[in-house]
N, C-alpha and C positions, 0 to 999 in steps of 0.2 A: 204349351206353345206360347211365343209370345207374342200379344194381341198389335190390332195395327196400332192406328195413331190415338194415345191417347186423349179424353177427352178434360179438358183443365177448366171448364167455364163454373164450372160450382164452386172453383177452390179457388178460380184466381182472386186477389186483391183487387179488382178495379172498383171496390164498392166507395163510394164519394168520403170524401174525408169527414165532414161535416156527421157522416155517419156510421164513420168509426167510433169504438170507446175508446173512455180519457185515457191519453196517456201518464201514466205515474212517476213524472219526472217533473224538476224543478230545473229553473233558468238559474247558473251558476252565482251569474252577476251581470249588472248592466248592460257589459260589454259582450255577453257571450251570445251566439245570435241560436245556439243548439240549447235545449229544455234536455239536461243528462240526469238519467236517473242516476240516484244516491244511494252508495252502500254505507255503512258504519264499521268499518270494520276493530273491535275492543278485544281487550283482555290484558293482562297482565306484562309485566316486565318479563321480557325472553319467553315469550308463551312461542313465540311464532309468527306475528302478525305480518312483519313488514318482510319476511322469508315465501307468507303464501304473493302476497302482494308482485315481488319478486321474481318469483319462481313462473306464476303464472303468465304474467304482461310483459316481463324485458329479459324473460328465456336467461333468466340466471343458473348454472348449474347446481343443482342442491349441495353439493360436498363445499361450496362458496359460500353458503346463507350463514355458515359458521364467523364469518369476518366481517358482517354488518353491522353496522352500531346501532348502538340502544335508540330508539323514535325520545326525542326530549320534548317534543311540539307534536301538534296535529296539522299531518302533510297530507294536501288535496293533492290524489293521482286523478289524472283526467284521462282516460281511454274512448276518444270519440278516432284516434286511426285517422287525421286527416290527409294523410295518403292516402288513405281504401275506405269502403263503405261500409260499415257492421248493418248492422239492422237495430242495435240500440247501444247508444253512447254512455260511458259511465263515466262516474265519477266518486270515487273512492278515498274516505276521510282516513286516514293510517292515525290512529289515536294511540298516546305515550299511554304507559302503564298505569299513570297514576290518574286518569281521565272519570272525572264521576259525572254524574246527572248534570251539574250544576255548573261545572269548569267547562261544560261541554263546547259554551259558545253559539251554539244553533238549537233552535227548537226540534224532538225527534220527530213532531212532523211532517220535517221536511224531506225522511229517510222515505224508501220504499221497502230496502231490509237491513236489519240487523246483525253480523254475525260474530260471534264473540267467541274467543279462542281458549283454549283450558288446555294445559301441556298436562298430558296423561300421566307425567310421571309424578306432578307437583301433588303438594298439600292441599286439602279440597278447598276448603273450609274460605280462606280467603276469595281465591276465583268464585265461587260459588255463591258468596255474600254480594258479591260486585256484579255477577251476573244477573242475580236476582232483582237487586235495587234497579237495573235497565228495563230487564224483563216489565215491573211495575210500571215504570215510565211510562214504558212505549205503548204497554198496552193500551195506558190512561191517553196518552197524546193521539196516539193513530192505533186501534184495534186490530187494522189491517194490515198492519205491517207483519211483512214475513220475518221470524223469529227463528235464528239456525245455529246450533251450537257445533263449533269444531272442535273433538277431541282430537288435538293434534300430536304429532312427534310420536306416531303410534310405532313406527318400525323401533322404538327405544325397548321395545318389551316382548316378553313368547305372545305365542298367539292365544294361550292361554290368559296369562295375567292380562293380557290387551283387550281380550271380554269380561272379563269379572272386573278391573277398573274401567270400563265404557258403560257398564250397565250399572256399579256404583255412581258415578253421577248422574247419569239420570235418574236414580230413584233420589237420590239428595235433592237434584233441582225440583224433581216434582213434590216431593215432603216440604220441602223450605214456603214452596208457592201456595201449597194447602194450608200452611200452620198461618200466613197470612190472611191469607180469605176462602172459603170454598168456590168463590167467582173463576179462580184462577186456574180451578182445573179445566176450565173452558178455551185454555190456550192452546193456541198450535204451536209446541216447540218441534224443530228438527234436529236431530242431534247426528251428527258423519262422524266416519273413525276416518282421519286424512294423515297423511305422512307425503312429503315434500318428495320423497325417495320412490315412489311408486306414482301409477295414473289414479290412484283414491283422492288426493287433492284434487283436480283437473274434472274426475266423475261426479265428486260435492260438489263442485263451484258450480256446473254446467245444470246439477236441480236445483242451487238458485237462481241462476242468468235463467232458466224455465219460466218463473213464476216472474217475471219482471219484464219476458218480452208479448206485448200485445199480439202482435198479431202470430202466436206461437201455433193456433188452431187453424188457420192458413196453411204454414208451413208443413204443417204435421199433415194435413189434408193432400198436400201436394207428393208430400212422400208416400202417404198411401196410395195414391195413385201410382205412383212411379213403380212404386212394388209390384203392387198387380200386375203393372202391365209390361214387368222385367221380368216377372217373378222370384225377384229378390225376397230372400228371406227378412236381410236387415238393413235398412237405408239411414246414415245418419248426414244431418248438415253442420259441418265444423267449421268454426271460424279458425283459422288456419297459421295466424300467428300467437293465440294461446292454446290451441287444441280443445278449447270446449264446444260441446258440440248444443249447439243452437236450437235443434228440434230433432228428432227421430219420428218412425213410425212409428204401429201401436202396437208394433207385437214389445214383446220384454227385452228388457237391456238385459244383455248376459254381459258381465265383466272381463270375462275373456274376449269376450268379442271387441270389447272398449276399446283393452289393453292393446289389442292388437293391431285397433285403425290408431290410436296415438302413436304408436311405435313406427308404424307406416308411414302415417304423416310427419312425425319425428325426423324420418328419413331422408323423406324427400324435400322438407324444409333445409336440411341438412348441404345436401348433394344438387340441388334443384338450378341452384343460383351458378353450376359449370355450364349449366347449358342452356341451349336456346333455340328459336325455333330459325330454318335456314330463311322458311319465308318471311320472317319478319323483316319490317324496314321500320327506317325514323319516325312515319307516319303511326306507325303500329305498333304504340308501348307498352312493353312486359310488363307485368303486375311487379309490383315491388317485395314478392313472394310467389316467383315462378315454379311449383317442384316441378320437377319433370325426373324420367329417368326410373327403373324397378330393376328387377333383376331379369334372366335371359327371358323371360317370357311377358316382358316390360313391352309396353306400346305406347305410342305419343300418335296425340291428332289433335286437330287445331278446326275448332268453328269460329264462326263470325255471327251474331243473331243482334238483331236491331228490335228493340222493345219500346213502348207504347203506351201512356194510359192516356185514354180517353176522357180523364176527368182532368187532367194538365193544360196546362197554355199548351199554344203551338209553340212556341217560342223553348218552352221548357221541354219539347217534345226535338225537338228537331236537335238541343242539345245532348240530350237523353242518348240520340239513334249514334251520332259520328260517336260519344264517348264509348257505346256498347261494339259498336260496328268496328272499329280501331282498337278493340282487345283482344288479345291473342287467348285461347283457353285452351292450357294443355290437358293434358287427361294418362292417366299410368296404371298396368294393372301387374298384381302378380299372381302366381299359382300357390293355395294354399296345401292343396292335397293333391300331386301328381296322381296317384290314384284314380281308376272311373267310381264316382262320376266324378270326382274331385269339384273343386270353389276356387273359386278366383275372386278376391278383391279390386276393386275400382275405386280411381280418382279422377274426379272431373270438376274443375274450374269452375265457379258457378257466378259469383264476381271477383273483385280482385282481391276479396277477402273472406267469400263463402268458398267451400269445396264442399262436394258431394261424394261420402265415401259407400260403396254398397258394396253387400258379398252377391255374387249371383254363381250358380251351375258353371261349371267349367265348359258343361255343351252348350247351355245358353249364348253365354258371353262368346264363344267360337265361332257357334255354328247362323247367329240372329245378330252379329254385329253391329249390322246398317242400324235397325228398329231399335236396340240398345242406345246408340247413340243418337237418331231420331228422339227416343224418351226423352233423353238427356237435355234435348234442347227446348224442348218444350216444358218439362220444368226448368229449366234458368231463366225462361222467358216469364215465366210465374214468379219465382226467388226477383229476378232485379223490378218486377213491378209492386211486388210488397215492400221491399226498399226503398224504393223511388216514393210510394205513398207517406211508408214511415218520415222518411227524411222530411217531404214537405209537411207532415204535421207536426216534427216537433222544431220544423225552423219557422212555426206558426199558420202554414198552410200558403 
């Protein structure tokens, strides 16, 4: 059954900024008043780089990445969404093919992570030397930096050849790094099999935005709650105009399950922006990523919830309450298995750039509505105050 009003006080974020940890981002430049963490993204000429870049942030169709030109310069993408709120800001170096240690321009200290591209189908030998000589760097500069190899362009091969070349480099990388120093089997590399054509890019990217959002053991707390007390199986929080999903519970990611809230949310990204809510007025602005709409067993509802943190100005609070209070939150579910007991997936608004997608029981979701949706609000009220905290600590507090 599902339990009453959940309890959120051990997971919420209201803990004082001062005692939070650092956040692991840098200030762009003089003028920029947001601390955005930094990605590096390297590799080779036509590895892929400026196609993941693409693919993920400005919703380029993949069958298009074929007509982009070659990166000749190192171009700063900035994903801070200043229409909508993420919960962490980037900023993403696209570096040309011929980019070494030393042309680099910036210290790799200044990186949180690294990720470096190797087109599965290419020659090892080069990418492999070039990744190496980073790998060294970075170690040396910052130890902590997270370290992620993408083999990419993997739908180019069987699924066969696509394993014995994925598991060929990494035994290369790891022999190259040994014949070096024996210090260096002490590294954490990551290595993803990604293809632009499938959610395997989207499911990489989303274990590295993991390791880079602070307050990710908040989130994950809040979702565990939410489960329990829905009895959802699987709860993820997606940011909703690249599809990667921000934090999940603790149970395991099944891939299918991915595939299936991206393709959802895909959707309703899609189709969302025909419709709208009748009670809305001018006072009450649609998210600039409204989905709404599923199929015959689709439902829309709209809350209003005014959030709070007690460690804010009043001033900052009173701004905080009209912009949450004057959001519209739609919410869409459909039937996955008409079958008893059948599942039903859910989409709920959570700010105007989180959404919450969960699978829960089709008698759940039917028969416990109200308390479903009660849940709901009560975590978003948790989600926009770890937001609200983030945002004032890396616009200095």
């Amino acid at each position: 059954m599902v339990n009453g009003p959940p309890s959120y006080a051990a997971t919420s974020a209201s803990t004082p900024i001062a005692q939070r940890p650092q956040l692991n981002g840098h200030r762009s430049s003089s003028t920029d008043a947001v601390a955005r963490t930094k990605i590096l993204l390297l590799g080779l000429r036509r590895a892929g780089k400026t196609s993941i870049q693409q693919v993920l942030f400005n919703n380029l169709p993949p069958k298009q990445t074929f007509y982009l030109e070659t990166t000749m310069r190192i171009v700063k993408h900035t994903f801070q969404f200043p229409r909508t709120s993420t919960v962490i800001p980037l900023e993403i170096w696209d570096c040309p093919g011929n980019t070494t240690v030393e042309t680099l321009g910036a210290p790799l200290s200044q990186f949180a992570t690294m990720i470096f591209v190797i087109d599965i189908r290419d020659l090892y030998n080069q990418p492999i030397s070039r990744l190496v000589e980073f790998i060294v760097a970075a170690y040396q500069a910052n130890p902590n930096m997270s370290l992620e190899v993408f083999v990419h362009k993997a739908e180019k091969l069987q699924e066969d050849d696509k394993i014995e070349n994925f598991r060929q480099i990494h035994e290369r990388v790891s022999d190259r790094l040994l014949d070096i120093s024996p210090d260096y089997e002490q590294v954490q590399l990551n290595f993803h099999l990604t293809s632009v054509y499938d959610h395997s890019l989207h499911e990489a990217f989303s274990k590295v935005l993991h390791k880079l959002v602070d307050s990710l053991p908040y989130l994950e707390d809040l979702l565990n709650v939410f489960c329990a007390n829905s009895q959802s199986p699987k709860a993820f929080l997606f940011d909703t105009t690249s599809r990667l999903y921000i934090a999940t519970d603790a149970s395991p990611v099944d891939s299918a399950t991915f595939n299936l809230c991206c393709d959802y949310l895909q959707m309703l990204n899609s189709f969302g922006t025909l419709y709208k809510s009748e009670t809305a007025n001018t006072r009450r602005p649609m998210p600039t990523t409204p989905p709404l709409l599923t199929s015959s067993t689709s439902s829309l509802s709209a809350t209003r919830t005014a959030t709070s943190d007690p460690s804010s100005p009043k001033t900052t609070n009173s701004t905080s309450q009209r912009s949450s209070s004057d959001l519209f939150y739609p919410s869409a579910s459909t039937s996955l298995h008409p079958s008893t007991p059948g599942t039903t997936l859910t989409y709920h608004l959570i700010t105007s750039q989180l959404a919450l997608l969960a699978l829960l029981p089709t008698s759940v979701y039917e028969g416990r509505r109200g308390l479903i949706e009660f849940n709901v609000v009560f975590f978003r009220e948790g989600v926009q105050e770890i937001c609200q905290v983030e945002t004032e600590a890396r616009a200095g507090g």
